[in-house]
KEPA-923727 format. One record per residue (C-alpha): x, y, z. Coordinates in steps of 0.05 Angstrom, whole numbers, padded with zeros to 5 digits, always signed. Layout:
XYZ;...
//
This chain:
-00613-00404+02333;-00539-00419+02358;-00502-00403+02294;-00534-00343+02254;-00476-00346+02200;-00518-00401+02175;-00585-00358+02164;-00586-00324+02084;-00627-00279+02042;-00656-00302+01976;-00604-00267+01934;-00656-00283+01872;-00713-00249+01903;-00676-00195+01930;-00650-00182+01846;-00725-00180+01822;-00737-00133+01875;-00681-00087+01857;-00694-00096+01781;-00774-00081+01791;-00755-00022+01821;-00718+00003+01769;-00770+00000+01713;-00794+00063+01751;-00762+00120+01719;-00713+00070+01675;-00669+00118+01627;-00660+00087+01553;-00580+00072+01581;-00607+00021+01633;-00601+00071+01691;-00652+00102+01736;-00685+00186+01741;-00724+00185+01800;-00711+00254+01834;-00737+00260+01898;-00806+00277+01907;-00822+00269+01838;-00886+00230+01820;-00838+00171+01797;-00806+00180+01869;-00876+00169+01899;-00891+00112+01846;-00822+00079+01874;-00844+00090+01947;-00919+00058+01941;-00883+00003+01911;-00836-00007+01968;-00880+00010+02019;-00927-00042+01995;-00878-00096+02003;-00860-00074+02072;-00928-00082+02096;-00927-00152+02052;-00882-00174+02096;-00916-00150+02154;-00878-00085+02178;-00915-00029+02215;-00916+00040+02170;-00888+00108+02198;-00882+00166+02150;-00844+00230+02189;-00862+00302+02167;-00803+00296+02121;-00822+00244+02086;-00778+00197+02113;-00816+00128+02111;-00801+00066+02174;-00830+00001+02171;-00822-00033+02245;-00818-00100+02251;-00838-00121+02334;-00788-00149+02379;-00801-00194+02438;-00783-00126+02483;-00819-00072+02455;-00788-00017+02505;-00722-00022+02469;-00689+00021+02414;-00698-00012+02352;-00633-00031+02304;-00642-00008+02242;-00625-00006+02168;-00643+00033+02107;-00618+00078+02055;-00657+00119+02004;-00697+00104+01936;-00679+00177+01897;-00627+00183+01847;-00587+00220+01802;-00616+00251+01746;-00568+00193+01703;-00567+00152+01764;-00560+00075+01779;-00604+00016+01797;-00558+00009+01862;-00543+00066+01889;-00588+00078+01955;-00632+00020+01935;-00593-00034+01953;-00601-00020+02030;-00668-00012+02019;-00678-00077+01980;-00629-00108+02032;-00667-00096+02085;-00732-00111+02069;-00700-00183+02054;-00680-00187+02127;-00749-00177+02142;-00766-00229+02099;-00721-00281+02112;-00732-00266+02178;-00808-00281+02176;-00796-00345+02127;-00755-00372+02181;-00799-00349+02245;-00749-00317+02278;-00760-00254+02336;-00711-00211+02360;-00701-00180+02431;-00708-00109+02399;-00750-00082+02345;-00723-00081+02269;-00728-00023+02226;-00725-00009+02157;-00718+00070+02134;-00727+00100+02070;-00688+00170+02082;-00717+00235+02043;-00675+00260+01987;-00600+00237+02005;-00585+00254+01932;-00602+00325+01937;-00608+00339+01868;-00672+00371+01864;-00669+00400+01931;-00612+00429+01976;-00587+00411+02029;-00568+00339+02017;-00578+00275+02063;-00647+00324+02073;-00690+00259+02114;-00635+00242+02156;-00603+00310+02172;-00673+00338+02197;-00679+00268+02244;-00612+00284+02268;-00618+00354+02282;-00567+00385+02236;-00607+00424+02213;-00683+00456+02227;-00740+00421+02196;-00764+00475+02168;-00698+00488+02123;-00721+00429+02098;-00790+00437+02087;-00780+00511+02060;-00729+00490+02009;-00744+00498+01929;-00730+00468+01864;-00712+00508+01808;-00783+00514+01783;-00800+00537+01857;-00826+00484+01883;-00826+00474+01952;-00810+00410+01990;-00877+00414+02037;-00913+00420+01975;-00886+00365+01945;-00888+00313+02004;-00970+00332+02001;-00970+00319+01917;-00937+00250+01915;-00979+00230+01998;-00917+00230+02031;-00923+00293+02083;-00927+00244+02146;-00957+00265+02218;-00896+00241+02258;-00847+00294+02293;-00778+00295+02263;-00742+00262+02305;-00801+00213+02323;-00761+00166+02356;-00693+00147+02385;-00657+00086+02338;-00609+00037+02384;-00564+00016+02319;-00561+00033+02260;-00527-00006+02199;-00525+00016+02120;-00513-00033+02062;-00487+00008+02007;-00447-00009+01938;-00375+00015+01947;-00382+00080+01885;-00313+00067+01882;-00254+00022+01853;-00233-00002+01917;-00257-00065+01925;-00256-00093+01857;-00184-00075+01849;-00173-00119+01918;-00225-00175+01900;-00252-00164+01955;-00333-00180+01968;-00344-00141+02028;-00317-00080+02054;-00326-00068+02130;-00332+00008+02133;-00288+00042+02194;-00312+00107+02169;-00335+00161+02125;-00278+00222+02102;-00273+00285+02129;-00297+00346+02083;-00278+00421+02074;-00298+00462+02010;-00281+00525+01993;-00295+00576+01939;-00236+00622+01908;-00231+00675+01860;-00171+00701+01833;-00165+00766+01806;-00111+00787+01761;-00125+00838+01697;-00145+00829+01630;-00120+00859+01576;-00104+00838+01496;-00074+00782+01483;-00033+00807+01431;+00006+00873+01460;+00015+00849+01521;+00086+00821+01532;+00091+00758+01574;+00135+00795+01637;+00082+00844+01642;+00021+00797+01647;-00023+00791+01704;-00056+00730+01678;-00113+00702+01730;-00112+00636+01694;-00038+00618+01698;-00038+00648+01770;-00099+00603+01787;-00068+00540+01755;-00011+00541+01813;-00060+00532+01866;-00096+00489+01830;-00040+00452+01831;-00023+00450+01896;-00095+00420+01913;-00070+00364+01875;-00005+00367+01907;-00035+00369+01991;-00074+00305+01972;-00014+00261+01948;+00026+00284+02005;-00025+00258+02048;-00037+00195+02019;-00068+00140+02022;-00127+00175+02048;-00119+00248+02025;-00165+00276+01970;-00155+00341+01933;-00203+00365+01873;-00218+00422+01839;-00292+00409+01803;-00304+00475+01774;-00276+00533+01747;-00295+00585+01709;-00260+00638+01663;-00272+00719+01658;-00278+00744+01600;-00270+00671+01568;-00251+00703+01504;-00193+00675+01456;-00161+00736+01452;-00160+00773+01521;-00110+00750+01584;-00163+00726+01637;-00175+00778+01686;-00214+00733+01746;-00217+00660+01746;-00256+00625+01804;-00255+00556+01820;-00276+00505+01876;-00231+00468+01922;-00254+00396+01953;-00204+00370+02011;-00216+00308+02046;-00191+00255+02100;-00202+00209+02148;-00164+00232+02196;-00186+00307+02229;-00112+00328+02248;-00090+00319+02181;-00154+00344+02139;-00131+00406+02181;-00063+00403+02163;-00092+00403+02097;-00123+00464+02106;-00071+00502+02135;-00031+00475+02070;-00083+00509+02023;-00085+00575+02065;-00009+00588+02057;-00009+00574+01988;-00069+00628+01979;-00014+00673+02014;+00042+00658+01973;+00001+00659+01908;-00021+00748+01929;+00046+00750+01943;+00079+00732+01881;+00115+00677+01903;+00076+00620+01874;+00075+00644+01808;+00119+00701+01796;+00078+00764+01801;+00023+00791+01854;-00047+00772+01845;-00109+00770+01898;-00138+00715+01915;-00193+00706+01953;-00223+00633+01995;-00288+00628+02016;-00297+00565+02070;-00366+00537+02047;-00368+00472+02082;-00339+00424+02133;-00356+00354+02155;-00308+00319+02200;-00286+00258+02201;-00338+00208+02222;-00315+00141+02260;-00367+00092+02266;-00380+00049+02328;-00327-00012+02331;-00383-00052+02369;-00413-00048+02292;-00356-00056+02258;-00334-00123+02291;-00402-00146+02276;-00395-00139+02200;-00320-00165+02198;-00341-00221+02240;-00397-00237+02196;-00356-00228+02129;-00310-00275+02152;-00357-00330+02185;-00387-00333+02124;-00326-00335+02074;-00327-00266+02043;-00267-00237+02025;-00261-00172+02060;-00224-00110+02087;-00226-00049+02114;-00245+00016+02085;-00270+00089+02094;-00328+00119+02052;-00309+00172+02014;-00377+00203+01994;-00434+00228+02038;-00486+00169+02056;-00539+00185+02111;-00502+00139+02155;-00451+00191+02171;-00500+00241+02195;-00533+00177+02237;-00477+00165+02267;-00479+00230+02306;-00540+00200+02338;-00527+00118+02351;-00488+00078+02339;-00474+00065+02263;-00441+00027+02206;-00437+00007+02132;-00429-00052+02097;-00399-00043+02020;-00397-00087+01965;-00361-00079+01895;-00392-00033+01829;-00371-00052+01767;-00308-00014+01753;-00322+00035+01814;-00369+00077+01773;-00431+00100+01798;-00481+00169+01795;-00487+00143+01730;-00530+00104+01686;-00481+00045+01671;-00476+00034+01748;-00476-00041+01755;-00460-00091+01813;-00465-00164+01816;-00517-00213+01838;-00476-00257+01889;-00442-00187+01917;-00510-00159+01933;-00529-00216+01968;-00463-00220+02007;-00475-00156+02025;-00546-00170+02046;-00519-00230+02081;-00473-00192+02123;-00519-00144+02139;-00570-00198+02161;-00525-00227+02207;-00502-00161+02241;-00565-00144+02246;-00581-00207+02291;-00518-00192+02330;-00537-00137+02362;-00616-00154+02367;-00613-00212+02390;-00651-00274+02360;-00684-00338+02385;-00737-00394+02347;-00814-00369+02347;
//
């Protein structure tokens, strides 16, 4: 077809689909608990599944459980471009999050076949194992076995509190597929998403066109100072963890809004010893979460953080000597995606009147661990007041099906279309 800005989704149908998914494991506040690998995870898949075989797509299930549903292309020797997300959720998850790129497309696959149109390459849709990782460590577990960062046997091996193992699982809910992981190479790769942040509704703007996901580094610290009563002790003689650990905490705060608009500094957790009302805290440790897009600066971040450790043992942070110990326990890097992708959505956004801009994803989506592997990109569209990983989550109609819109389009781009 010679324009396919013209070619849409059926923004109702793709809402019942969303919305009939979510009666499985509904919570009373209107959210979703569908842990991965859960019998309500496998209810959510044999309903999925069945409609991508409804609409005709051909059923691969990996030995991670990752589920694709191929749609032919005219030349069958080439990669396929594909799209997905994943189906699990939060324990007081949404009806969005993950779903919508599943739900989105599976309507390109629909539309597609309403309107009889084939593509040079294949299409693919992917439902990703357990990119929550709520029940089961590590997170983004389908997609980070198919890209090889890490052994598929981490995955397989890993356990649930109640000791429960992933292999086991796959087998209970008929989900432990034959295929190798990696079974296949994927040309493209695109990911509709909803934003899980305030971004875009505080812009009005419809779509974002994602450049890229944040770099990450966490660490662990402890401070140690010495306890002792509360009421003897004068203040100049104090080694008080807490107030010690309260400078660097701080300063996490601090590194981010230097290197703003894109720096991020939190500290999630934090715990007290002894954590009684009448004794100066002896140890407090705590977690540190840096982030940016930018790789040069998320390590200028980090050197930031390490000479503050050093100035906090030395006494000159907070007035008197304490030790402090950091423990790296993770680092992503910055993850561009592929411009070739990126044009496609903006192009798309704006051929078919979508306000849109720019923007990087803050959280983990299996995209960014795709992209080591093909070419990638996102598509966002606005949540209700940026909230989601909770139960109120919300996002509406006419955004999803921009979103789905945009993605159908891109899609096209890069497979190329003609009339059956």
């Amino acid at each position: 077809m010679s324009d396919i800005s013209q070619l849409t989704i059926n923004g109702e149908r793709l809402w019942r689909s969303l919305m009939e998914l979510a009666e499985i494991g509904a919570t009373p506040k209107g959210g979703n608990c569908r842990l991965a690998l859960s019998p309500l995870d496998g209810q959510g898949r044999d309903l999925v599944v069945g409609w991508m075989k409804e609409a005709g797509l051909e059923i691969t299930v990996d030995q991670i459980g990752n589920i694709f549903g191929r749609r032919p292309g005219r030349r069958p020797s080439l990669p396929p471009v594909a799209t997905g997300s994943h189906i699990d959720t939060q324990p007081t998850g949404g009806k969005f999050d993950g779903c919508f790129g599943v739900m989105a497309g599976l309507e390109v696959m629909r539309t597609l076949n309403e309107k009889g149109i084939e593509t040079d390459a294949p299409l693919e849709l992917v439902i990703w194992t357990n990119e929550e990782g709520t029940r089961f460590v590590p997170v983004m577990m389908g997609s980070g076995a198919f890209c090889k960062v890490f052994p598929l046997e981490t995955a397989l091996s890993a356990v649930d509190v109640d000791g429960k193992a992933v292999r086991d699982e796959l087998v209970n809910i008929g989900y432990a597929g034959t295929a190798p992981v990696p079974s296949h190479q994927i040309g493209k790769y695109f990911e509709a998403h909803i934003e899980q942040g305030p971004i875009l509704e505080a812009e009005d703007k419809v779509i974002g066109v994602v450049t890229g996901s944040l770099g990450l580094r966490w660490y662990d610290v402890t401070v140690t100072g010495m306890e002792a009563h509360a009421g003897p002790t004068p203040m100049p003689l104090r080694r008080d963890a807490l107030y010690a650990a309260t400078h660097l905490m701080q300063e996490v705060v601090k590194i981010a809004l230097d290197f703003a608009p894109q720096g991020r500094g939190t500290v999630g957790v934090a715990n007290v010893f002894p954590s009684s009302r009448n004794v100066i805290p002896g140890r407090v440790s705590f977690t540190v979460d840096l982030r940016h897009e930018n790789a040069d600066r998320l390590a200028e971040m980090d050197a930031r953080l390490r000479r503050a450790v050093k100035a906090l043992s030395s006494g000159d942070l907070c007035g008197y000597a304490v030790q402090v110990d950091l423990q790296d326990v993770q680092h992503f890097p910055p993850t561009p995606f592929a411009p070739e992708l990126i044009d496609a959505v903006r192009e798309q956004a704006q051929a078919r009147g979508y306000a849109h801009m720019p923007i990087v994803t803050g959280a983990g989506h299996d995209a960014v661990y795709m992209a080591t592997v093909s070419p990638t990109a996102m598509i966002f569209v606005p949540c209700k007041d940026g909230i989601s990983h909770n139960e109120v989550e919300d996002a509406r109609p006419e955004h999803l099906e921009a979103g789905a819109n945009v993605l159908l389009g891109a899609m096209l781009t890069h497979a190329g279309v003609a009339s059956a």
